[in-house]
C-alpha positions in Angstrom: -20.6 30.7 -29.0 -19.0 32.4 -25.8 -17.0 35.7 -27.1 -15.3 35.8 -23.6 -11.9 34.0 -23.0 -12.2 30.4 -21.6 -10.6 27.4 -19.8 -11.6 23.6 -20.6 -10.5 21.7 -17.2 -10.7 18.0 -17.9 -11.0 16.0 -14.9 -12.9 17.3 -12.6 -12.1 14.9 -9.5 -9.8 15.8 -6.8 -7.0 17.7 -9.2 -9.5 19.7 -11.2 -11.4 20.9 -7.9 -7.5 21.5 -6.3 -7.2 23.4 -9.7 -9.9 25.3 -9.7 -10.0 26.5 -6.2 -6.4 27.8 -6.9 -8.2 30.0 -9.5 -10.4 31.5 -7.3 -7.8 31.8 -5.6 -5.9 33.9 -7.5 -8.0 35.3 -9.9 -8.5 38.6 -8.2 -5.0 39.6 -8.7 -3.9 37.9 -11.8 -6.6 38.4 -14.1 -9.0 41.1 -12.4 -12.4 41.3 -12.9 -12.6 40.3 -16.3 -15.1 38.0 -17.8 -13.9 34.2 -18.1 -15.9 31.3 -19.1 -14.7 27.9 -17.5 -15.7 24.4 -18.8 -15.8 21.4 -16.5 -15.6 18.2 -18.3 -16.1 14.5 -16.7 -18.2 11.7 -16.9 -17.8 11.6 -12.7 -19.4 13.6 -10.5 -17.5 16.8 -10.3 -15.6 17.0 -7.2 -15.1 13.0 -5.7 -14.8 12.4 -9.6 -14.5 8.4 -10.1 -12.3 6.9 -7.5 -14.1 8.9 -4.8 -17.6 8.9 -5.9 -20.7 8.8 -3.1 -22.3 6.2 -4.7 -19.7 3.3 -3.6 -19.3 0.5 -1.0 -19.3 2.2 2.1 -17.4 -0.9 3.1 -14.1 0.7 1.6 -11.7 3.1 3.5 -9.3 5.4 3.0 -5.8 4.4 4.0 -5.2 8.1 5.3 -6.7 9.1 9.2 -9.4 11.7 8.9 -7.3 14.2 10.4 -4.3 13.9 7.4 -6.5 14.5 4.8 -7.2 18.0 3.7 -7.9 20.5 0.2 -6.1 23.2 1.3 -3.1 25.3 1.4 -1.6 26.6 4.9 1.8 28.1 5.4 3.9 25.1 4.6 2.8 25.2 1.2 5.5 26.6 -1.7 2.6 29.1 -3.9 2.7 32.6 -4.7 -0.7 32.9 -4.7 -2.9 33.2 -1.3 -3.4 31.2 1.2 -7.2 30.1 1.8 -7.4 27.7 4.5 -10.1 25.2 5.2 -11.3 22.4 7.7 -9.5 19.1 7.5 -11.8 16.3 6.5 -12.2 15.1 9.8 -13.0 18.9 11.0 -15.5 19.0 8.0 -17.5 16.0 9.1 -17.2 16.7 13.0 -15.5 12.4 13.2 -13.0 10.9 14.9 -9.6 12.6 13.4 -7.6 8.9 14.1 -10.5 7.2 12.1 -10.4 6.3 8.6 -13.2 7.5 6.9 -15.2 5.8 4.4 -14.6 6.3 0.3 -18.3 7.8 0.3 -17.2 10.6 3.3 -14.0 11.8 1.6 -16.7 11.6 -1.6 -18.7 14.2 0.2 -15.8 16.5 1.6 -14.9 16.9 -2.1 -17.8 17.5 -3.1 -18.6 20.4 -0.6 -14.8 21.7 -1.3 -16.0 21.9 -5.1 -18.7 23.7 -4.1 -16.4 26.0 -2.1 -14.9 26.9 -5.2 -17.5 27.8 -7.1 -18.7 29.9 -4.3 -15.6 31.8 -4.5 -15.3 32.7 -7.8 -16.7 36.2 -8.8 -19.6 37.0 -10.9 -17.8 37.5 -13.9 -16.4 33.7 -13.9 -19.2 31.2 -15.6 -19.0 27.5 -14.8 -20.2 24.8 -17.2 -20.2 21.5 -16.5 -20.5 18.7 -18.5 -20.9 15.3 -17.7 -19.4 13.3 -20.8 -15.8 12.2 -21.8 -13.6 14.4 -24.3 -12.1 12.8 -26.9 -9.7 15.1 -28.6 -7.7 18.2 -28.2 -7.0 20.4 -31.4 -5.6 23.2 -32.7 -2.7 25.9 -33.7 -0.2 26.6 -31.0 -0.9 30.2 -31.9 -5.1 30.2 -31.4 -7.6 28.8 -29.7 -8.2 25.2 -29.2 -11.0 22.7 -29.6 -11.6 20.3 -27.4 -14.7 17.2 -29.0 -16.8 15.9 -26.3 -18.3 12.5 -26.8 -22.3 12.9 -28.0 -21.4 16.4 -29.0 -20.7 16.9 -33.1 -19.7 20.6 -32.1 -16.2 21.2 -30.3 -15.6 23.5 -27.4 -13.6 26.2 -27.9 -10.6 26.6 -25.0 -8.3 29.5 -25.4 -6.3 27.0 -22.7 -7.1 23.5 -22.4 -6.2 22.1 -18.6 -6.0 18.1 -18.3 -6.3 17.1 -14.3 -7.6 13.5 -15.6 -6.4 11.4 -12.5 -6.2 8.2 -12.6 -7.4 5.8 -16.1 -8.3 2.5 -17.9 -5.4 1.0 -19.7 -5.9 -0.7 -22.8 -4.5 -4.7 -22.3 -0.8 -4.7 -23.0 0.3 -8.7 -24.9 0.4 -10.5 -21.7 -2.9 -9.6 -20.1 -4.4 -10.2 -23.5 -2.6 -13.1 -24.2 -4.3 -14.2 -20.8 -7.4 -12.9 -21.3 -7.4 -15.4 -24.4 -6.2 -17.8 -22.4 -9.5 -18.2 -20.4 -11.7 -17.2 -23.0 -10.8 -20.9 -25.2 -11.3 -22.5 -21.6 -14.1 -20.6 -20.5 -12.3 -18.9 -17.4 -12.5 -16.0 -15.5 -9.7 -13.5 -16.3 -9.6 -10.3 -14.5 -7.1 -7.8 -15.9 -5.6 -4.7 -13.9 -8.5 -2.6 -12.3 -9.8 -0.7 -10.1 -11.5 -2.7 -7.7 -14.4 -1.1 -6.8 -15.6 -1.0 -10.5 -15.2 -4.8 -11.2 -17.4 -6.9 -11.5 -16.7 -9.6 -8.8 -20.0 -11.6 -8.8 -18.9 -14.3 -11.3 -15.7 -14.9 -8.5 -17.7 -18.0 -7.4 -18.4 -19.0 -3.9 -16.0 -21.6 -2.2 -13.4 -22.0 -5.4 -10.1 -20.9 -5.8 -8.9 -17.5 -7.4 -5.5 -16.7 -8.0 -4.6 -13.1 -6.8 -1.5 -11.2 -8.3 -1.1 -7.9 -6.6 -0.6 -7.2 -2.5 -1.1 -3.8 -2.6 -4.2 -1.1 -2.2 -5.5 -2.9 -4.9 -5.7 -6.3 -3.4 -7.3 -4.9 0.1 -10.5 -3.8 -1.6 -10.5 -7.0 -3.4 -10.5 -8.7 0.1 -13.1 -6.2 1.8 -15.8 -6.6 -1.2 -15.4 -10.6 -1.4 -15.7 -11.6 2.4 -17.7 -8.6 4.5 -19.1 -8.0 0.9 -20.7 -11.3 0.6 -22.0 -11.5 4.4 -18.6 -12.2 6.2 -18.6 -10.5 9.6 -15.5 -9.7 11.9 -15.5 -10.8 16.0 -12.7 -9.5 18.9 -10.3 -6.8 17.5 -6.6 -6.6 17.2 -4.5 -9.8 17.7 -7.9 -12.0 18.7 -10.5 -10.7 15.4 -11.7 -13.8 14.0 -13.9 -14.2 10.4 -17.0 -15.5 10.5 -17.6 -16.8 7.1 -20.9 -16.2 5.4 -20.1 -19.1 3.2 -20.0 -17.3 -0.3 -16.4 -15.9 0.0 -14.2 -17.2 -2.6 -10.6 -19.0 -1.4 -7.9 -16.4 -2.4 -4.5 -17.1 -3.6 -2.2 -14.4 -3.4 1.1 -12.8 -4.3 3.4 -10.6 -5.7 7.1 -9.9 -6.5 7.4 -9.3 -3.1 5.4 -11.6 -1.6 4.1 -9.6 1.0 1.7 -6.6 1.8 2.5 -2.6 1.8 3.5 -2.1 5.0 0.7 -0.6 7.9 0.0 3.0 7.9 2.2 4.3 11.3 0.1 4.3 13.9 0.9 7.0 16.2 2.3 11.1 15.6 5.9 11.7 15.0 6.9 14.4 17.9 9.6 15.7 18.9 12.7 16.8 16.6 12.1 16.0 13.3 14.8 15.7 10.7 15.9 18.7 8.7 15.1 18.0 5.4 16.3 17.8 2.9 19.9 17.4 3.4 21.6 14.8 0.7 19.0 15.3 -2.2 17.9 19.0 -2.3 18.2 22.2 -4.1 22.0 22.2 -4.6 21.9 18.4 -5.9 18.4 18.3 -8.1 20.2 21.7 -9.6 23.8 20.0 -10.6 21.5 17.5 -11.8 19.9 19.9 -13.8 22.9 21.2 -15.4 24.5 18.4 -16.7 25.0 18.1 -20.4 24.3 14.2 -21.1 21.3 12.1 -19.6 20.3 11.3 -16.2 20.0 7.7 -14.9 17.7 6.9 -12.0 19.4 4.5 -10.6 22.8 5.7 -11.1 22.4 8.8 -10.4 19.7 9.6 -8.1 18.4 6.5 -6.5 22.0 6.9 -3.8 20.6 10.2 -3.1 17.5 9.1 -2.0 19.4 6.1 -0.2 21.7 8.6 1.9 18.8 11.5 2.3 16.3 8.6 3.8 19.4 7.3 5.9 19.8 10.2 7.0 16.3 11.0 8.2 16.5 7.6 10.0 19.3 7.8 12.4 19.1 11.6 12.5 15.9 10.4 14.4 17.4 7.6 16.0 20.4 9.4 17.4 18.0 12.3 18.5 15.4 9.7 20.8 17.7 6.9 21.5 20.6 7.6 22.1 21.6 4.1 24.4 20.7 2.5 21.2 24.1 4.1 19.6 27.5 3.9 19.7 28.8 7.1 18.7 28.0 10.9 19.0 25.8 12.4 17.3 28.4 15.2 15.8 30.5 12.2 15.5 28.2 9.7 13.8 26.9 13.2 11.3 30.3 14.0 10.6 31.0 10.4 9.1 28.2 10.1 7.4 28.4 13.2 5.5 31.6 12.3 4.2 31.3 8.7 3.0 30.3 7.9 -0.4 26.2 6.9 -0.6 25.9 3.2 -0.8 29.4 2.5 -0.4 31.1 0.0 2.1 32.3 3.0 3.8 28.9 4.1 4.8 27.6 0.5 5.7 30.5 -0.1 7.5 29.8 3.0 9.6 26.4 2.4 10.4 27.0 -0.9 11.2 29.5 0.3 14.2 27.2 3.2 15.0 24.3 0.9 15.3 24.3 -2.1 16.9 21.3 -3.6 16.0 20.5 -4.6 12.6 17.0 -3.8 13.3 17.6 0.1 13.8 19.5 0.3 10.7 18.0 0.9 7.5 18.7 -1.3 4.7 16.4 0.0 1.6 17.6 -2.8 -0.6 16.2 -5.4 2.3 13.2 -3.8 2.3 12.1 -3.6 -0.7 13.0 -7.5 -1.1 12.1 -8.7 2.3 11.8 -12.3 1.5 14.2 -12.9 -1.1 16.0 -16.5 0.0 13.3 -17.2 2.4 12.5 -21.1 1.7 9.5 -23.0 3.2 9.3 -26.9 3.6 5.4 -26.3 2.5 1.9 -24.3 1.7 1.6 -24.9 5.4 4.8 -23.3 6.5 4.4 -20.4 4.3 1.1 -19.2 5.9 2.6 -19.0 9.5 5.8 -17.6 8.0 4.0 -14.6 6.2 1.6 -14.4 9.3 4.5 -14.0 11.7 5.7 -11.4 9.3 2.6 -9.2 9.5 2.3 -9.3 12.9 5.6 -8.2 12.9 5.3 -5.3 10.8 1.6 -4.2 12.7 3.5 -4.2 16.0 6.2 -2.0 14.6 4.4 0.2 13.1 2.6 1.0 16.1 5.6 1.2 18.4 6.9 4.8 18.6 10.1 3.2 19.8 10.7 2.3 15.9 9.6 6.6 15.1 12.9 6.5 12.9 10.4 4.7 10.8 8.0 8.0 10.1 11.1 9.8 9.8 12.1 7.8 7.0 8.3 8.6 5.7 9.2 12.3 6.2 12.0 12.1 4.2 9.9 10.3 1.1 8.1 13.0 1.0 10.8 15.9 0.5 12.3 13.1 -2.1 9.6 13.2 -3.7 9.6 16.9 -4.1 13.1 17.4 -5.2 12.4 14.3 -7.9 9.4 16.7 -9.3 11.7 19.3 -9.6 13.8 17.2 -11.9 10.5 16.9 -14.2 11.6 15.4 -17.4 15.4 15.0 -17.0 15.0 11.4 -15.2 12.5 9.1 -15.6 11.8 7.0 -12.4 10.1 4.4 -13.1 7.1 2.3 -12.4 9.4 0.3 -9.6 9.6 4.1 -7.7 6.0 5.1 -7.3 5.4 1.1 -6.4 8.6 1.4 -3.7 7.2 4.7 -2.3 3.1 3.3 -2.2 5.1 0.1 -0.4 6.8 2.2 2.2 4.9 5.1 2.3 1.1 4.6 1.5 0.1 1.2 2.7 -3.2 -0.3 4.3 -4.6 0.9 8.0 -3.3 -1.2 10.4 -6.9 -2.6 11.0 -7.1 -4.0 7.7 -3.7 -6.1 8.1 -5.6 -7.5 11.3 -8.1 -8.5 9.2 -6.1 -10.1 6.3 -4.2 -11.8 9.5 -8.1 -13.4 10.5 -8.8 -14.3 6.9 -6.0 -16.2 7.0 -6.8 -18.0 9.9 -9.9 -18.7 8.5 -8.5 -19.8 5.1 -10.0 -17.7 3.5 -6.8 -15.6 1.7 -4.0 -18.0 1.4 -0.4 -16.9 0.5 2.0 -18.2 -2.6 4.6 -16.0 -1.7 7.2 -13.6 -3.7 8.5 -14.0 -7.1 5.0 -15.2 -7.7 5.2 -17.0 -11.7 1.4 -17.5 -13.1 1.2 -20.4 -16.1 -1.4 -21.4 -18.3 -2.0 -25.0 -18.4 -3.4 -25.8 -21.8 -3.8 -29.5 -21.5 -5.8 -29.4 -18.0 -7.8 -25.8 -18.3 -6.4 -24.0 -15.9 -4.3 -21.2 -14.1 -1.0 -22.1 -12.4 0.6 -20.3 -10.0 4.2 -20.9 -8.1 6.8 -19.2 -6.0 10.2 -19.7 -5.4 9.4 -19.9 -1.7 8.0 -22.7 -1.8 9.8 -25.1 -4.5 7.7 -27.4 -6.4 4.2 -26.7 -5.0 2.0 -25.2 -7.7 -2.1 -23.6 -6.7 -4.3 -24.4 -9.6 -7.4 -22.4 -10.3 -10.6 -21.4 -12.8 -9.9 -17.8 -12.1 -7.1 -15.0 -11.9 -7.7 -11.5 -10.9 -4.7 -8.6 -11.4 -4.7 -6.8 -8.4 -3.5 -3.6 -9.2 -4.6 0.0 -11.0 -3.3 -0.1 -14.6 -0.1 1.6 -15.4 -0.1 5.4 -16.6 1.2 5.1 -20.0 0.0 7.2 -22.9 0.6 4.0 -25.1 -2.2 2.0 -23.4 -4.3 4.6 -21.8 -7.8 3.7 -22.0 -8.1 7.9 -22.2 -8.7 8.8 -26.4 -7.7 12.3 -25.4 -4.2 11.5 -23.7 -3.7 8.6 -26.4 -4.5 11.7 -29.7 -2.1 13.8 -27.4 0.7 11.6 -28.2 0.1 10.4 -31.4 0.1 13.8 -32.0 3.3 15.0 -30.8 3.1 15.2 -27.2 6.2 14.5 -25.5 6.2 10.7 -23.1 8.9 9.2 -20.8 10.2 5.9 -22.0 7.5 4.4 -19.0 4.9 6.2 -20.9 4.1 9.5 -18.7 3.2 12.7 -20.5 6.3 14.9 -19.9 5.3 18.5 -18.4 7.4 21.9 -17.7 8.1 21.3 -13.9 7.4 24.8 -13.5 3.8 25.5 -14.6 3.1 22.2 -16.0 2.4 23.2 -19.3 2.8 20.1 -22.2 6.0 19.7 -23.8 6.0 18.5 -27.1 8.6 16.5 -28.9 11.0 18.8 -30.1 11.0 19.9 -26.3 9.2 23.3 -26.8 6.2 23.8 -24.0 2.7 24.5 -25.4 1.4 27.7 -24.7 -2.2 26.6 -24.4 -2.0 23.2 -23.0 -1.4 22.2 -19.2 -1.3 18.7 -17.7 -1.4 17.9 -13.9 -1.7 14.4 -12.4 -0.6 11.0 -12.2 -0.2 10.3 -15.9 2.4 13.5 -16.3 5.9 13.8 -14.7 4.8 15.8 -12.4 2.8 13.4 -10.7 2.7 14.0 -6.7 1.3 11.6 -5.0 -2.4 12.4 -4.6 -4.7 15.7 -5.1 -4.7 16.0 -1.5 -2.6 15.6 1.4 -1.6 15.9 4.8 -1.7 19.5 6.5 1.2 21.2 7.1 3.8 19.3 5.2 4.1 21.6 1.6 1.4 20.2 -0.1 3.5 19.6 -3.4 0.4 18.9 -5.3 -1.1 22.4 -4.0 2.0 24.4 -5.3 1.7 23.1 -8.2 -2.0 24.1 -9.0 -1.2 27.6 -7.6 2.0 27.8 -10.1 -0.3 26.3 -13.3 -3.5 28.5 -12.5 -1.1 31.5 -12.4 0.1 30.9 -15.6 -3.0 29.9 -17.0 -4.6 33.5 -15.9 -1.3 35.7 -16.7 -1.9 34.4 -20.1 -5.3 34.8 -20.6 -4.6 38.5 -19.0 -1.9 39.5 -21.7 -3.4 38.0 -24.9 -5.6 39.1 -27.3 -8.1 36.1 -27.1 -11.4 37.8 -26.2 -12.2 37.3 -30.0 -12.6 33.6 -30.8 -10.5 32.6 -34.2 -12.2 31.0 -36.5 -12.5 27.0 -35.2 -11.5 25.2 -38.9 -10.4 21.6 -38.5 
């Protein structure tokens, strides 16, 4: 049994390397040259963890550019702790920096910025790995924690236990297993929420019908591994790519609540001014926020000062490039628009003098329903409608004439920081990080040429938004409708959720996050473990942080996006590390744990 003082890091993908590098970091002045055991737990392969493992389809892409994709910090970045700065993936592997890489590359860049790590720790710092799945997290808030292992009968001992899981199965919540039932009595193919890569597609027969639910991320791996998967080969590029069919690609059916897919990665650099940010939704407002005595609605509250800050972003950017496209002065136009009320008549009716053209105004609430009232006379009729919209949106995207767009991208981002700063006081919602992925974090544009030629093909078929699925007990059989097209129903042997499962401590398929909460560990009322926004550390129920217990990652409030990010725009996620391995080491430093206490259930 190790007499030094140790960390237990669960998860040790993307967030537990980011973790641990911010260690090594800072271990030389925080803790010194002390001795320090440090446990790496994870089933995965420590670095590229699950979702970025080697040993996948090199079929499947990242939907960042090799270039916006990097580990570490730079001057942007809000730590307290050095800087160490390192190659951007596309540095790393000497590629294209416009390209997007493969799932297997980014698989290796972690893995040699794990490695990285290590490297940089001293020789006083011991790193064990091991490859297995913890269970369960116990003991005192005053003493040293255990932490079971599956296969091991013994516990670790963790004077601090740090949980950078990522993302995790979900247990079925009533519908999905009323569904699964469904097609288990009528032996049919049910495939709940997933991630794609690790399903098991091969009983998706050739030639038949599948329902789809899900347009997102979710749904374009889906549509890689079941047509260039099974043989399907691409000819031409851009607005001429055709399919060729291999003949065992299924016939795919899909939709969503919005009917349509995330939008296209922006396809070219934002330059020149960029918006000052933040402006509406920043320190001064995330702090009144803070201070108020009674609770904090999302959508009353904070979702009009994301509206006006992401406004504001857009014409600042607008005004700035294109001017001719304006009505006002700037100083005018800014004046205005500081003073009226967010979401307000006021405003609209400004912007709507200001800006002549509905299409260089932004409307949020249109976006995020883009189809709502849009009727079809058929099946036929839908497909060109929803083809004409992605070309639409492809063009756009690519058209630096429409860069108010990557403003508004821009401004995301700083919203997304100020909302982490809120932590626990407002919940946002499933419907936020789903609006922000739609907007923000959608497919390369290459891809929606190639959903563009599948449909063409008839290979991917569209039902459209407000997508309803039915079972049909007297026939067998899945039904699926839209309001888009009244009346027409797509039957099918086969339904496949396109999406990750959602992050809720309820229905995590993770027995250590699930013991967490049965146990006492605070949850949002959408299920995400709630964390001190300043060093992460788990809050329990009666709101008192634990001393020894840290959570970072998408199934915490202080989820950021991913473990890695673009360089040079704060790396949110990277502060964080740098504030929780700070804490994590001043502890260590000032306690008396170099003597393990006695490890009694």
């Amino acid at each position: 049994m190790s007499v030094h003082p140790s960390i237990v890091i669960v998860g040790a993908g993307p967030r537990g390397t980011g973790f641990l590098e911010r260690l090594a970091a800072n271990l030389p002045e925080v803790y010194g040259d002390g001795r320090l055991d440090i446990h790496l737990v994870d089933p995965h392969p420590a670095g590229p963890g699950r979702i970025w493992r080697t040993e996948q389809s090199p079929l499947l892409w990242m939907n960042s550019q090799a270039e916006d994709v990097t580990m570490f910090t730079d001057e942007t970045v809000e730590l307290r702790g050095p800087v160490r700065p390192g190659p951007t993936l596309a540095e790393w592997a000497g590629i294209d920096g416009r390209t997007f890489p493969t799932r297997p590359q980014q698989g290796a860049y972690l893995r040699w910025v794990y490695e990285r790590a290590l490297a940089a720790l001293p020789a006083t710092v011991t790193v064990h790995e091991h490859r297995t799945t913890a269970l369960r997290v116990g003991g005192p808030r005053e003493g040293r924690q255990r932490v079971w292992l599956e296969g091991d009968a013994v516990p670790l001992p963790a004077d601090l236990v740090v949980l950078t899981i990522g993302h995790l199965d979900a247990e079925p919540d009533p519908e999905q297993r009323s569904l699964a039932d469904f097609a288990a009595r009528h032996g049919l193919l049910h495939l709940p929420p997933d991630f794609t890569a690790d399903t098991d597609l091969d009983a998706l027969p050739a030639g038949e019908p599948v329902l789809v639910r899900g347009f997102g991320l979710a749904f374009v791996d889906l549509m890689v591994l079941l047509t260039e998967g099974r043989g399907g080969r691409y000819e031409g590029e851009g607005d001429t790519l055709v399919y060729v069919p291999s003949g065992k690609e299924p016939v795919l059916h899909v939709g969503s609540r919005r009917g349509v897919p995330y939008h296209s990665k922006i396809g070219y650099a934002l330059d020149g001014e960029r918006p000052p940010l933040p402006r509406f939704f920043g320190t001064e407002q995330t702090d009144a926020l803070l201070r108020r005595n009674g609770p904090v609605d999302f959508r009353r509250d904070v979702w009009p000062l994301i509206d006006k800050e992401l406004g504001w972003a857009h014409y600042h950017r607008l005004f700035s490039t294109h001017p001719e496209r304006t009505t006002l002065a700037w100083s005018d136009f800014e004046r205005a628009y500081e003073q009226a009320p967010p979401r307000g008549a006021e405003l609209a009716a400004l912007v709507a003098a200001a800006v002549p053209d509905p299409a260089d105004r932004l409307d949020l609430d249109a976006l995020d329903h883009p189809l709502d009232g849009v009727r079809h006379a058929s099946g036929e009729d839908l497909q060109q409608g929803l083809r004409d919209y992605i070309t639409a949106d492809l063009t756009r995207r690519h058209d630096p004439s429409h860069s108010s767009d990557a403003a508004v991208f821009a401004g995301l981002l700083s919203v997304y920081g100020q909302l982490l700063r809120l932590g626990n006081r407002v919940d946002p919602g499933v419907w936020w990080h789903g609006f922000f992925s739609y907007l923000a974090s959608g497919p390369p544009g290459p891809r929606l040429h190639q959903l563009l030629a599948l449909s063409r093909a008839g290979v991917v078929r569209f039902l459209g938004p407000q997508v309803t699925v039915e079972t049909d007990e007297e026939h067998g059989l899945f039904r699926a409708a839209s309001a888009a097209v009244p009346g027409e129903w797509t039957e099918a042997r086969a339904l496949v959720e396109a999406r990750l499962p959602d992050p809720t401590l309820e229905l995590t398929g993770s027995p250590l996050l699930r013991a967490l909460h049965e146990e006492g560990a605070h949850a949002t009322t959408s299920g995400l473990l709630v964390v001190d926004p300043v060093d992460s550390r788990v809050l329990e129920r009666d709101g008192r942080p634990h001393p020894r217990r840290f959570a970072l990652g998408p199934h915490t409030t202080a989820r950021a996006g991913t473990a890695f990010t673009r360089p040079r725009t704060g790396g949110v996620a990277f502060g964080q590390n740098d504030a929780t391995a700070r804490a994590a080491l001043t502890f260590l430093r000032d306690q008396e744990c170099r003597i393990p206490a006695p490890l009694s259930a």
